[in-house]
PDB file with SEQRES, HELIX, SHEET and CRYST1 records, atoms N, CA, C and O in Angstrom:
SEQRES   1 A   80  UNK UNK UNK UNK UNK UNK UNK UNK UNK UNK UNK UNK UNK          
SEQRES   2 A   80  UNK UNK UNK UNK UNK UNK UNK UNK UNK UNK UNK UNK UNK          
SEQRES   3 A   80  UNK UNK UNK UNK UNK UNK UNK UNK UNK UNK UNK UNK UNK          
SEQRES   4 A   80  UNK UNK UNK UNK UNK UNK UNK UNK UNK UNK UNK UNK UNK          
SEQRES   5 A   80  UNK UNK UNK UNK UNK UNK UNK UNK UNK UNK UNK UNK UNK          
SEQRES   6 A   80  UNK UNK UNK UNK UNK UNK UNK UNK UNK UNK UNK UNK UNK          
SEQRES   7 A   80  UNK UNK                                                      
HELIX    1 AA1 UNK A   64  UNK A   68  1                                   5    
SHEET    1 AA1 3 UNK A  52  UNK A  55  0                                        
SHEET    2 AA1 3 UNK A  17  UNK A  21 -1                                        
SHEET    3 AA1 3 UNK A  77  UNK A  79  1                                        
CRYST1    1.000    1.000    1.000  90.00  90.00  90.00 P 1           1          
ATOM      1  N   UNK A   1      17.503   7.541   5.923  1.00  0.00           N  
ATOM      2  CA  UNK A   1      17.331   6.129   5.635  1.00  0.00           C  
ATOM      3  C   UNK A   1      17.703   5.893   4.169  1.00  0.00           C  
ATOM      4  O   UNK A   1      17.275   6.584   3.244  1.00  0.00           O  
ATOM      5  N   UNK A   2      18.479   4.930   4.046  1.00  0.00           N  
ATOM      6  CA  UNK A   2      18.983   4.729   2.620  1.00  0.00           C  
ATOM      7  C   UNK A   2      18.546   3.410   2.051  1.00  0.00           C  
ATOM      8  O   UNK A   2      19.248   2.402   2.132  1.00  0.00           O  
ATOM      9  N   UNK A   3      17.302   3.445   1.439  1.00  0.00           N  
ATOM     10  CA  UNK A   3      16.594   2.451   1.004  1.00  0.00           C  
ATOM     11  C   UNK A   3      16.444   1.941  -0.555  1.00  0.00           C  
ATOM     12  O   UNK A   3      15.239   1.841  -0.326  1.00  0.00           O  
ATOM     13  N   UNK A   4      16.520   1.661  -1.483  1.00  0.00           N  
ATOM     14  CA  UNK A   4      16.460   1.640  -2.771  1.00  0.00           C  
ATOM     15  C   UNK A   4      14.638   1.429  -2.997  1.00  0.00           C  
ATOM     16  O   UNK A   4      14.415   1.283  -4.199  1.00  0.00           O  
ATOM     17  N   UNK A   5      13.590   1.390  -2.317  1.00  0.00           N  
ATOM     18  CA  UNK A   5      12.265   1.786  -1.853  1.00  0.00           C  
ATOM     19  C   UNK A   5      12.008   3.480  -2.492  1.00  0.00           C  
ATOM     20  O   UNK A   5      11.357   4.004  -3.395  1.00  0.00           O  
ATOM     21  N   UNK A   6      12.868   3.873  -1.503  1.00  0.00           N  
ATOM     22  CA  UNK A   6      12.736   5.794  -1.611  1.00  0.00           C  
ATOM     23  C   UNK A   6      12.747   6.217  -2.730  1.00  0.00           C  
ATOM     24  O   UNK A   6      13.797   6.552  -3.278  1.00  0.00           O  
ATOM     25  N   UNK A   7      11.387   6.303  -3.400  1.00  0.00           N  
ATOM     26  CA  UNK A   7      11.877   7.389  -4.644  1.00  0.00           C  
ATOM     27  C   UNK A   7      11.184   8.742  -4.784  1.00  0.00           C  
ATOM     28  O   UNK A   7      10.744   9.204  -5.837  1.00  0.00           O  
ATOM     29  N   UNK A   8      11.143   9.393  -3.410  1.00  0.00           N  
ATOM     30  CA  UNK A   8      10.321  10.334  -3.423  1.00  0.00           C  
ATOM     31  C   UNK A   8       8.812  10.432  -3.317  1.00  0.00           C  
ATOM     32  O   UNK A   8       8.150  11.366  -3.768  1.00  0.00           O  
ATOM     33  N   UNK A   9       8.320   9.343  -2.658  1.00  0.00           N  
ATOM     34  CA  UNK A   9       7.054   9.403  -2.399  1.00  0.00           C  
ATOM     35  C   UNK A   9       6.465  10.052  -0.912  1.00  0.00           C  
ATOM     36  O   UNK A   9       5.368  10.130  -0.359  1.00  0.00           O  
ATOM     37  N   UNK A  10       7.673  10.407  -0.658  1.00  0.00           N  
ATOM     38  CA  UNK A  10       7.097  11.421   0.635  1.00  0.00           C  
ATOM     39  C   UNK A  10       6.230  12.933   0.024  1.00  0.00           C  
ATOM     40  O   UNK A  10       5.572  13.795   0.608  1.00  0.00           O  
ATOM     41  N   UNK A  11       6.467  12.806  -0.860  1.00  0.00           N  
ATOM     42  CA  UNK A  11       5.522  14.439  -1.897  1.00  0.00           C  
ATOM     43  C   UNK A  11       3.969  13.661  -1.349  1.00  0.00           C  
ATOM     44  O   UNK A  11       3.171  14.053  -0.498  1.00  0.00           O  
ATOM     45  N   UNK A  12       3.952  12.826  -1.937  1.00  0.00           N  
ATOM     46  CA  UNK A  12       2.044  12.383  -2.095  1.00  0.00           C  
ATOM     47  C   UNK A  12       1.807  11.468  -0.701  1.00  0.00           C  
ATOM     48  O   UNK A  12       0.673  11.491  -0.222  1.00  0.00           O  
ATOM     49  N   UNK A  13       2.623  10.837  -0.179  1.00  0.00           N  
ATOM     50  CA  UNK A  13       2.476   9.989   0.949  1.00  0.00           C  
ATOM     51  C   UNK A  13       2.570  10.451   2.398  1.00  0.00           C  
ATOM     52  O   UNK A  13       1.926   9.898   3.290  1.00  0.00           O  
ATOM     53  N   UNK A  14       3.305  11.375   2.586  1.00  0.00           N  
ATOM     54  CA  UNK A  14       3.842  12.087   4.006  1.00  0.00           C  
ATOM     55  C   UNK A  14       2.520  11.873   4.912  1.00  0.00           C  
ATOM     56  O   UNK A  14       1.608  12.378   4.258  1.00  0.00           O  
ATOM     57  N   UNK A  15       2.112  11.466   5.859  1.00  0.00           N  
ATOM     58  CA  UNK A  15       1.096  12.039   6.781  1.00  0.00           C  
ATOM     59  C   UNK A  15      -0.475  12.094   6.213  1.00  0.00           C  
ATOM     60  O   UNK A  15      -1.341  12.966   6.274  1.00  0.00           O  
ATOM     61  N   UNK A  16      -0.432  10.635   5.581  1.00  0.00           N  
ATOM     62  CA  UNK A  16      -1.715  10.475   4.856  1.00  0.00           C  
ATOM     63  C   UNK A  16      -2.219   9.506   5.638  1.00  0.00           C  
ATOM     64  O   UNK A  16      -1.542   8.816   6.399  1.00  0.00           O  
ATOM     65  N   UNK A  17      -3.847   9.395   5.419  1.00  0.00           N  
ATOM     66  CA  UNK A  17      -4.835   8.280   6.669  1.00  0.00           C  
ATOM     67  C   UNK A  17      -4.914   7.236   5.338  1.00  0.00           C  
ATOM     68  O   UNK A  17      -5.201   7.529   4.178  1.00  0.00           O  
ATOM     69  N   UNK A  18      -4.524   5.787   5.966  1.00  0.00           N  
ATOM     70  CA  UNK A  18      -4.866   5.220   4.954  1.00  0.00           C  
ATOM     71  C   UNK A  18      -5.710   3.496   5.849  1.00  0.00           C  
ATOM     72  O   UNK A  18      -5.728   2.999   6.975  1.00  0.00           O  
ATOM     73  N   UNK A  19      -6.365   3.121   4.238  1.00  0.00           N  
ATOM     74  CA  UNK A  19      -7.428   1.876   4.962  1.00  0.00           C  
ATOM     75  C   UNK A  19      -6.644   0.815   4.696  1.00  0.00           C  
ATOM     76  O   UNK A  19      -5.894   0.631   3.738  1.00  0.00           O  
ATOM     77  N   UNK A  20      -6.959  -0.094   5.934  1.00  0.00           N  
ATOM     78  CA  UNK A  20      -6.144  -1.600   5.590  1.00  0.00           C  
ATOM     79  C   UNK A  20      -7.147  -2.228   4.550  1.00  0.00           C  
ATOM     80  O   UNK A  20      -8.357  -2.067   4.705  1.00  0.00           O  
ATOM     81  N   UNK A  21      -6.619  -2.976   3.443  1.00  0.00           N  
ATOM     82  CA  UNK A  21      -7.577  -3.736   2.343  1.00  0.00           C  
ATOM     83  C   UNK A  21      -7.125  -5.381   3.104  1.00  0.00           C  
ATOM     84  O   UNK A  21      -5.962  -5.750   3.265  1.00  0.00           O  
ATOM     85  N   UNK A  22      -8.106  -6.017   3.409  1.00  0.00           N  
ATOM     86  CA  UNK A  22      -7.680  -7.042   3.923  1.00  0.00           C  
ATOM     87  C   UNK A  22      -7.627  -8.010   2.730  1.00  0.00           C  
ATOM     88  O   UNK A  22      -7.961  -7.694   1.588  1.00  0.00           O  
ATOM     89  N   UNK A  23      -7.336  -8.789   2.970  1.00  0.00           N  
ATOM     90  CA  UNK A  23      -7.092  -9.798   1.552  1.00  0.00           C  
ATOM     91  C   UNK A  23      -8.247 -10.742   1.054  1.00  0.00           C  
ATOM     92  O   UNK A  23      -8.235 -11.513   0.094  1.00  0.00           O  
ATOM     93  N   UNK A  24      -9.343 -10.455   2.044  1.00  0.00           N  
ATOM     94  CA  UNK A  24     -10.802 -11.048   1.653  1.00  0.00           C  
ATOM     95  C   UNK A  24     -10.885 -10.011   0.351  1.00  0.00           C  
ATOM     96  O   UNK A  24     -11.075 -10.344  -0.819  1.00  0.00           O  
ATOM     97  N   UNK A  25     -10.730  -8.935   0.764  1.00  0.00           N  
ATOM     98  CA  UNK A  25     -11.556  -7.739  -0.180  1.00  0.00           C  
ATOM     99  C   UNK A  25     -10.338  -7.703  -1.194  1.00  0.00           C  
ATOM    100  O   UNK A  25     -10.578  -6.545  -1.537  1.00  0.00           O  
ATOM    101  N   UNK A  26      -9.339  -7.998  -1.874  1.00  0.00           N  
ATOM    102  CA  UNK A  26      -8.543  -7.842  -2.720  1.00  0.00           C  
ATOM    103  C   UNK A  26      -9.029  -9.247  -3.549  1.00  0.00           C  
ATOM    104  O   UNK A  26      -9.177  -9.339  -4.768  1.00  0.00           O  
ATOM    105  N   UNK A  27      -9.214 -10.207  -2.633  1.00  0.00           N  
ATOM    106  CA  UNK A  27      -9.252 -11.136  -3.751  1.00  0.00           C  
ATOM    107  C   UNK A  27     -10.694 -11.429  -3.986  1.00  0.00           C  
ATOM    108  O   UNK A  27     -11.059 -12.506  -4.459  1.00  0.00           O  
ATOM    109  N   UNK A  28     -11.455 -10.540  -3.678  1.00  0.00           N  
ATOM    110  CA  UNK A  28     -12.852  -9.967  -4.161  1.00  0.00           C  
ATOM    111  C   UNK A  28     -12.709  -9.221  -5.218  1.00  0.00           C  
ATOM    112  O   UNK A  28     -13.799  -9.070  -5.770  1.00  0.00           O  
ATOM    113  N   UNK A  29     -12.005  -8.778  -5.656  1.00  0.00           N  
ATOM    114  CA  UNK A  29     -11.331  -7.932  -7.616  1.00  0.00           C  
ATOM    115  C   UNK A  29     -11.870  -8.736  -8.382  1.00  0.00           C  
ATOM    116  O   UNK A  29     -12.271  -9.883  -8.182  1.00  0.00           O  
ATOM    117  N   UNK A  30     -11.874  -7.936  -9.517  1.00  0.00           N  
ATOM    118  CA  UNK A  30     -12.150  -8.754 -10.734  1.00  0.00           C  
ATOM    119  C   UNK A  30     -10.258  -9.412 -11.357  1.00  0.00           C  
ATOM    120  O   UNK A  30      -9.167  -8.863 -11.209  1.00  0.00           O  
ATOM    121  N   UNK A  31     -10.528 -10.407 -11.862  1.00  0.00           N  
ATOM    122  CA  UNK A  31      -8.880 -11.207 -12.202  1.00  0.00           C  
ATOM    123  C   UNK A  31      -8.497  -9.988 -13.008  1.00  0.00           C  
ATOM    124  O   UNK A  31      -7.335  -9.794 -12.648  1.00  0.00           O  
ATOM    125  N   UNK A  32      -8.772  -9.149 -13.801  1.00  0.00           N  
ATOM    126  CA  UNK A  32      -8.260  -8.584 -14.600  1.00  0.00           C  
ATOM    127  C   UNK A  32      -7.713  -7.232 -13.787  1.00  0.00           C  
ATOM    128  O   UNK A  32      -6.824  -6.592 -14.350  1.00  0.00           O  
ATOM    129  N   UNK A  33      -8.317  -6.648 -12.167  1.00  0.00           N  
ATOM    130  CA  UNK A  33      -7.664  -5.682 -12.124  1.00  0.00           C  
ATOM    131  C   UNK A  33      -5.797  -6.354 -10.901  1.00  0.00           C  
ATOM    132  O   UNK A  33      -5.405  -7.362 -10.313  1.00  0.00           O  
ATOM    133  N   UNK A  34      -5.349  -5.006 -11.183  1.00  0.00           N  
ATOM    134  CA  UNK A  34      -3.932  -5.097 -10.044  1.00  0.00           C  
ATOM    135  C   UNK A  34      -3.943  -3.915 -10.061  1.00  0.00           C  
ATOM    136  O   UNK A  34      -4.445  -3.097 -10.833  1.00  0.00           O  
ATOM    137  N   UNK A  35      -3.083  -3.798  -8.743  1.00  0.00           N  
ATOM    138  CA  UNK A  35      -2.629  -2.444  -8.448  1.00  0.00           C  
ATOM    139  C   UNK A  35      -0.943  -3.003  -8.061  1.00  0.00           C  
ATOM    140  O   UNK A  35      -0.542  -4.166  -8.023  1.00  0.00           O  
ATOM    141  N   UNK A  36       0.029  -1.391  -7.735  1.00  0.00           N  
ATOM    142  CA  UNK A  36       1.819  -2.238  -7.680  1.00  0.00           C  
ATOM    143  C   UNK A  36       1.822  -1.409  -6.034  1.00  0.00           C  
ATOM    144  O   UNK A  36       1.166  -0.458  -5.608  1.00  0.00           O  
ATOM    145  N   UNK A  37       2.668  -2.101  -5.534  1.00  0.00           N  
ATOM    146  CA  UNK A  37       3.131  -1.132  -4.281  1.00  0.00           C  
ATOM    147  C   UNK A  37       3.725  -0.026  -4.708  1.00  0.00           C  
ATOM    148  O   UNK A  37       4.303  -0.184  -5.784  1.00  0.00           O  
ATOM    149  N   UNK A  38       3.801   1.207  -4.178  1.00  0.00           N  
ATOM    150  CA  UNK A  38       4.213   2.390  -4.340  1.00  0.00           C  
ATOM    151  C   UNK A  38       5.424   2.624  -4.048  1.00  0.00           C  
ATOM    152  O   UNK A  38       5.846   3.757  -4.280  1.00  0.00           O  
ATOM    153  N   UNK A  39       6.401   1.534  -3.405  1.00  0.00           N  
ATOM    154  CA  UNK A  39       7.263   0.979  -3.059  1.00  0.00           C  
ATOM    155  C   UNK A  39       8.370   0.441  -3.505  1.00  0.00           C  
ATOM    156  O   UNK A  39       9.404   0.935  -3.955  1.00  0.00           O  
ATOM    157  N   UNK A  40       7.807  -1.307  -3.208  1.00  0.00           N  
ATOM    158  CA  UNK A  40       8.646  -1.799  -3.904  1.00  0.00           C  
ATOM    159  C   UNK A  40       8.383  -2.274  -5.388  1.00  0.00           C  
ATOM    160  O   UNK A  40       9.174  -2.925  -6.071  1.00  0.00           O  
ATOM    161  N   UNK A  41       7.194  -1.854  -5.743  1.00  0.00           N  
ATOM    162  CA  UNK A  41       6.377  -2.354  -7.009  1.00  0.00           C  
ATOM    163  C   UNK A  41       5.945  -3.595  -7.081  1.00  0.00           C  
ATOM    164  O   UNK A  41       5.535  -3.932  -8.192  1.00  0.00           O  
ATOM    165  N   UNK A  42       5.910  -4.342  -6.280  1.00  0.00           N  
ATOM    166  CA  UNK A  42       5.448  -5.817  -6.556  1.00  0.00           C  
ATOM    167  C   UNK A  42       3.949  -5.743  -6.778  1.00  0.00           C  
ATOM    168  O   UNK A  42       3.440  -4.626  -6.678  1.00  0.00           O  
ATOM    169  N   UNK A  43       3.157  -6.799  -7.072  1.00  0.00           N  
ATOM    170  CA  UNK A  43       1.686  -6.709  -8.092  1.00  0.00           C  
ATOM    171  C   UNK A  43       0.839  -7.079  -6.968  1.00  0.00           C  
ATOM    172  O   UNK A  43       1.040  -8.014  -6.192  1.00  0.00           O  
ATOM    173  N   UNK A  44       0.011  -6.372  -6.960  1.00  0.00           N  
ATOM    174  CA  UNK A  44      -1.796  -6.541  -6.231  1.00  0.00           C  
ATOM    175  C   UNK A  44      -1.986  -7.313  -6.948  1.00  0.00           C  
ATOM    176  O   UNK A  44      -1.671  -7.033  -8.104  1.00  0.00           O  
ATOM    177  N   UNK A  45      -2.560  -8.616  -6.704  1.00  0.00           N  
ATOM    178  CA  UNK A  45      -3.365  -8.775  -7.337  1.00  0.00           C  
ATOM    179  C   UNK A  45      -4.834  -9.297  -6.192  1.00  0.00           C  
ATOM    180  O   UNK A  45      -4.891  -9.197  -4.966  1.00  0.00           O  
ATOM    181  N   UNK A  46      -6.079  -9.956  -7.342  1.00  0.00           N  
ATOM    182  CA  UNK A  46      -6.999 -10.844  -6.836  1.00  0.00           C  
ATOM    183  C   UNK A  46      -6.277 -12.251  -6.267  1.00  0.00           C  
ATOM    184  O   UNK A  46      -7.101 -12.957  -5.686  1.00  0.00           O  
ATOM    185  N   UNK A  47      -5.137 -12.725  -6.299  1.00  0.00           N  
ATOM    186  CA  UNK A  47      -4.448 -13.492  -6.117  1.00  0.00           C  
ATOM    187  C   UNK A  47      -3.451 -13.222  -5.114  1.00  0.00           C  
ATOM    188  O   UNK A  47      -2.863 -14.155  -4.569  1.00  0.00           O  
ATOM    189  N   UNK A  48      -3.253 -12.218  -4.873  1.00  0.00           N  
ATOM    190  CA  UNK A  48      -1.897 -11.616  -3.699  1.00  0.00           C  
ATOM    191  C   UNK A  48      -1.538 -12.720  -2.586  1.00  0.00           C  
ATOM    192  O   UNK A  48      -0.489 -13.333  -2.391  1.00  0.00           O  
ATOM    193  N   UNK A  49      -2.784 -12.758  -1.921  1.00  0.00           N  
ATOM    194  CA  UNK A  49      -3.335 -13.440  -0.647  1.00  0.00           C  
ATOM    195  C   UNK A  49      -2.467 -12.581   0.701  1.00  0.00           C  
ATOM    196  O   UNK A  49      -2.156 -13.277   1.668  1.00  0.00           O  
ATOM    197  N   UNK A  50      -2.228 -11.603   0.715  1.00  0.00           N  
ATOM    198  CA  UNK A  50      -1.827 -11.094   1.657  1.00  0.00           C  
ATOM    199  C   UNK A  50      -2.883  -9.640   1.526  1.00  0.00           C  
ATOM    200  O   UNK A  50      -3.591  -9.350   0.562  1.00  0.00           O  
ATOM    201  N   UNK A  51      -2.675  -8.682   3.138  1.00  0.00           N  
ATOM    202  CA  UNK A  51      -3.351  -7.647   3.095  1.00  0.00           C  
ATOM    203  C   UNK A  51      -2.754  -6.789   2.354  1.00  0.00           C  
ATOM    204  O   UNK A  51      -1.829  -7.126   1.614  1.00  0.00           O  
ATOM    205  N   UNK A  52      -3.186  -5.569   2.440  1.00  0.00           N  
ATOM    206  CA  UNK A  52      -2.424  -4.422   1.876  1.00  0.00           C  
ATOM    207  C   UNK A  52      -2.979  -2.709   2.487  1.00  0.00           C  
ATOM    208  O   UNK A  52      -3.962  -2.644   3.225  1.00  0.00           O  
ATOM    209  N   UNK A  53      -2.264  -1.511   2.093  1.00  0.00           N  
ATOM    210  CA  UNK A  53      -3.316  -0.708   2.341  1.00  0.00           C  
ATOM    211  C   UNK A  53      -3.525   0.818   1.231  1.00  0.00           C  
ATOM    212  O   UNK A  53      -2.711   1.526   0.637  1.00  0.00           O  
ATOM    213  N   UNK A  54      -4.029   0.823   1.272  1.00  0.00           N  
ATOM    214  CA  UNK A  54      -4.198   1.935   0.343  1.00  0.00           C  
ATOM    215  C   UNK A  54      -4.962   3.540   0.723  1.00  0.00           C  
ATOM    216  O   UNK A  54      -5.891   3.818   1.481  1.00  0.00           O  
ATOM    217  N   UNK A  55      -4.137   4.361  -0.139  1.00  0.00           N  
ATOM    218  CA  UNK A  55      -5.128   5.727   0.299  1.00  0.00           C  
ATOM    219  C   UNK A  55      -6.540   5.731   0.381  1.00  0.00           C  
ATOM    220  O   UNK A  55      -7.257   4.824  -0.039  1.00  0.00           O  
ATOM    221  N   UNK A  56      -6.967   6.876   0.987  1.00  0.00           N  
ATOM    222  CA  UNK A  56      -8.444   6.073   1.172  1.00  0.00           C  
ATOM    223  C   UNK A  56      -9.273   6.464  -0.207  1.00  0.00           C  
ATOM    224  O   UNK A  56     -10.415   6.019  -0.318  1.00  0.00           O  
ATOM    225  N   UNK A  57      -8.851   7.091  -1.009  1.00  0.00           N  
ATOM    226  CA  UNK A  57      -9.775   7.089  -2.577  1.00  0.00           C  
ATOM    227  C   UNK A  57      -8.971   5.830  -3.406  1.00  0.00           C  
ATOM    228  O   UNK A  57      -9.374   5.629  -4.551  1.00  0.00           O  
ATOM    229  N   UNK A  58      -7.716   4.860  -2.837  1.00  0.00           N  
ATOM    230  CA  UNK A  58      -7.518   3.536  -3.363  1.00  0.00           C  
ATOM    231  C   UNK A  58      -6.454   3.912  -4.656  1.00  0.00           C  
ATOM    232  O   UNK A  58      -6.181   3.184  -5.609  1.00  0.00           O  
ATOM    233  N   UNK A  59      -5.993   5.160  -4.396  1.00  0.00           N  
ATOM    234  CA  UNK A  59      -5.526   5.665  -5.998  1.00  0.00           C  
ATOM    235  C   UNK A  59      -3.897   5.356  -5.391  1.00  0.00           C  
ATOM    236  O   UNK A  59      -3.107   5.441  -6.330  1.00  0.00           O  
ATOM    237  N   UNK A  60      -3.265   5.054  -4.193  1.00  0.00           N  
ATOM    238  CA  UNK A  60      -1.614   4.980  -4.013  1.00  0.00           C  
ATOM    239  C   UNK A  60      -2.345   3.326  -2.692  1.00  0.00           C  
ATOM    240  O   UNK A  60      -3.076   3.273  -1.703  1.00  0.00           O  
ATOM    241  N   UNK A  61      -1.414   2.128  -3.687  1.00  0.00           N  
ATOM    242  CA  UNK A  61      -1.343   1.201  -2.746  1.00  0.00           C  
ATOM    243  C   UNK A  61       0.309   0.720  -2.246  1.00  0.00           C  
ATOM    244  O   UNK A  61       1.399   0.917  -2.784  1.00  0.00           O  
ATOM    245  N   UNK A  62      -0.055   0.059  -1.061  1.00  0.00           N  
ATOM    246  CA  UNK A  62       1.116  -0.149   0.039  1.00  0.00           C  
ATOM    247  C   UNK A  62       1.417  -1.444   0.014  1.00  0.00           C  
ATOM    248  O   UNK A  62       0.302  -1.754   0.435  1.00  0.00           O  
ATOM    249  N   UNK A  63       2.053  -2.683  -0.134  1.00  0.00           N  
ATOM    250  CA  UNK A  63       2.221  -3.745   0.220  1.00  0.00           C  
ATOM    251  C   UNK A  63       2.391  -3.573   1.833  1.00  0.00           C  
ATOM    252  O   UNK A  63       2.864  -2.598   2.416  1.00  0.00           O  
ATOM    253  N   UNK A  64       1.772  -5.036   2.522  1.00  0.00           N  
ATOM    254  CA  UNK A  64       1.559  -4.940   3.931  1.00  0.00           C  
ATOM    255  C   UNK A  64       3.303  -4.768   4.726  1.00  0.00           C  
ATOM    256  O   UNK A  64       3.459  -4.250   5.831  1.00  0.00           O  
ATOM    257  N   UNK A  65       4.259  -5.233   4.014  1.00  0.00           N  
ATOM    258  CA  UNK A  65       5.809  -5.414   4.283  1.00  0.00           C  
ATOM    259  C   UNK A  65       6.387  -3.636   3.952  1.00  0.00           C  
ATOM    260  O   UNK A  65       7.280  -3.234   4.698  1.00  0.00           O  
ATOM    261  N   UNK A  66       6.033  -2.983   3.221  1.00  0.00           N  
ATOM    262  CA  UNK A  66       6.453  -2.032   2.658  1.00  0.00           C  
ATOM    263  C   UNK A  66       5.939  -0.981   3.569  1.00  0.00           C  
ATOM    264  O   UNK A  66       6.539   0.067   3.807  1.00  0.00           O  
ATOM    265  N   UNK A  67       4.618  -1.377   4.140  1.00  0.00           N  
ATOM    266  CA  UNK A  67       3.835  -0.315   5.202  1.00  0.00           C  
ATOM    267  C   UNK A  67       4.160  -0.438   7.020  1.00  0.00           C  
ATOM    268  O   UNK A  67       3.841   0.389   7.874  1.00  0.00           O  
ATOM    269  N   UNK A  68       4.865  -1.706   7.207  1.00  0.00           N  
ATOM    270  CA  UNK A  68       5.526  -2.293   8.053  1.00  0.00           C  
ATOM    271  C   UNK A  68       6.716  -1.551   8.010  1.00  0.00           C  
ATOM    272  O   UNK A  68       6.857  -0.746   8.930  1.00  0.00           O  
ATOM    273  N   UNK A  69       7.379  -1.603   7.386  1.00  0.00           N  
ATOM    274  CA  UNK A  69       9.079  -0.582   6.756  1.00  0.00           C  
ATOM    275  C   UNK A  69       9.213   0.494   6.864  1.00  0.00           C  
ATOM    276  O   UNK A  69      10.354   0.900   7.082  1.00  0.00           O  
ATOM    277  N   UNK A  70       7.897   1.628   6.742  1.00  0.00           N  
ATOM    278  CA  UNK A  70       7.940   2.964   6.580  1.00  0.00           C  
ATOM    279  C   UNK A  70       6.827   3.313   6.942  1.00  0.00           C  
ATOM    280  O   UNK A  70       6.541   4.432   6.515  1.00  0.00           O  
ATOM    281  N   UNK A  71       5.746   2.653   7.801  1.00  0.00           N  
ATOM    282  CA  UNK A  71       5.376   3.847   9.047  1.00  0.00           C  
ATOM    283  C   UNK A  71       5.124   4.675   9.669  1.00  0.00           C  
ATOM    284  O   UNK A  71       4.115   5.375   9.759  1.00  0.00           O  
ATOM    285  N   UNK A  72       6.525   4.652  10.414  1.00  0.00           N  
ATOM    286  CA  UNK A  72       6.739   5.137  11.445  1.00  0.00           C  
ATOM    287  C   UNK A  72       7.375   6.974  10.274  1.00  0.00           C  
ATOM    288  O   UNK A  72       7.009   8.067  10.707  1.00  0.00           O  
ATOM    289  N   UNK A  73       8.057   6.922   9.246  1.00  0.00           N  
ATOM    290  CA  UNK A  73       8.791   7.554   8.910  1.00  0.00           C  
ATOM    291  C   UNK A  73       7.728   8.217   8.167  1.00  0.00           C  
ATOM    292  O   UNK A  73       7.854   9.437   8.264  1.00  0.00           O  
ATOM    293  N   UNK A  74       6.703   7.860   7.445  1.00  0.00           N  
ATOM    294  CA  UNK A  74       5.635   8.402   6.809  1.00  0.00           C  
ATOM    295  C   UNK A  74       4.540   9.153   7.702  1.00  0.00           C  
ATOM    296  O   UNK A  74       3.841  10.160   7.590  1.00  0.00           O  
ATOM    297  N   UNK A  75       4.795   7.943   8.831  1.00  0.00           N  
ATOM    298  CA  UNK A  75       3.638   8.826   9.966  1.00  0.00           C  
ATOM    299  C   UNK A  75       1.902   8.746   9.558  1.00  0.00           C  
ATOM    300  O   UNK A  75       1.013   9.576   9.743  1.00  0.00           O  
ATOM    301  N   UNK A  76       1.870   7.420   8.953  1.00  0.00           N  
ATOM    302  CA  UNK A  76       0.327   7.194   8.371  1.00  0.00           C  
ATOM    303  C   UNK A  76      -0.219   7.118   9.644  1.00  0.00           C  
ATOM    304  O   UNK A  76       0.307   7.022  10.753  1.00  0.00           O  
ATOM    305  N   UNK A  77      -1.495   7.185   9.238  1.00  0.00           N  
ATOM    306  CA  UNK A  77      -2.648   6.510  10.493  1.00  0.00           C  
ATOM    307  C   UNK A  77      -3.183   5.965   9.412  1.00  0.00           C  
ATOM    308  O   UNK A  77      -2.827   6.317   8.287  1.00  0.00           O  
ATOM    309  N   UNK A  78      -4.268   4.877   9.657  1.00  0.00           N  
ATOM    310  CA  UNK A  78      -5.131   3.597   9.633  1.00  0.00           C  
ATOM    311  C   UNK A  78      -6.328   4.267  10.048  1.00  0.00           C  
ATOM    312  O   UNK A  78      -6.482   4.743  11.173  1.00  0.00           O  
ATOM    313  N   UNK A  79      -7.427   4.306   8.845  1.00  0.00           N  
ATOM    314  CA  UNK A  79      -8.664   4.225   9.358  1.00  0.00           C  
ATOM    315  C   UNK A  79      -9.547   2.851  10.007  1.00  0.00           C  
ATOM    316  O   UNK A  79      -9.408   1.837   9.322  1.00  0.00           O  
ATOM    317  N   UNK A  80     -10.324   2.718  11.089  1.00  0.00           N  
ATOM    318  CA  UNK A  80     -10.386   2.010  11.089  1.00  0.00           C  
ATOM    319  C   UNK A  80     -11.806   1.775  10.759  1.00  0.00           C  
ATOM    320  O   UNK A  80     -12.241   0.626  10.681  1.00  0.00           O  
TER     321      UNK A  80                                                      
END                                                                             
């Protein structure tokens, strides 16, 4: 797959369980924090208004479009 996305995050991402953050609980943050997609880099914020998901210690986040995209190729599961 030839994506301008890919920069080698199959090292830390490959076959990892990760939690959906729904966008109640993101824009439950304090204004001052963000996190970027691991991706395409666009900004978490308390403001996003979309879901997202993240590893489950919250330390690598996903935009919901970016986790839609790569999947199947990462091979995540979703805690639920």
């Amino acid at each position: 797959m030839d994506d301008w996305r890919l920069m080698g995050q199959e090292k830390v991402l490959s076959n990892v369980e990760l939690k959906k953050m729904d966008k109640k609980y993101i824009q439950s943050k304090s204004v001052l924090w963000h996190e970027h997609c691991m991706f395409c880099t666009d900004k978490i914020t308390n403001e996003y208004g979309k879901d997202a998901y993240a590893t489950l210690d919250e330390y690598y986040w996903i935009c919901e479009e970016c986790f839609n995209d790569f999947k199947e190729k990462f091979k995540w599961t979703v805690k639920e």
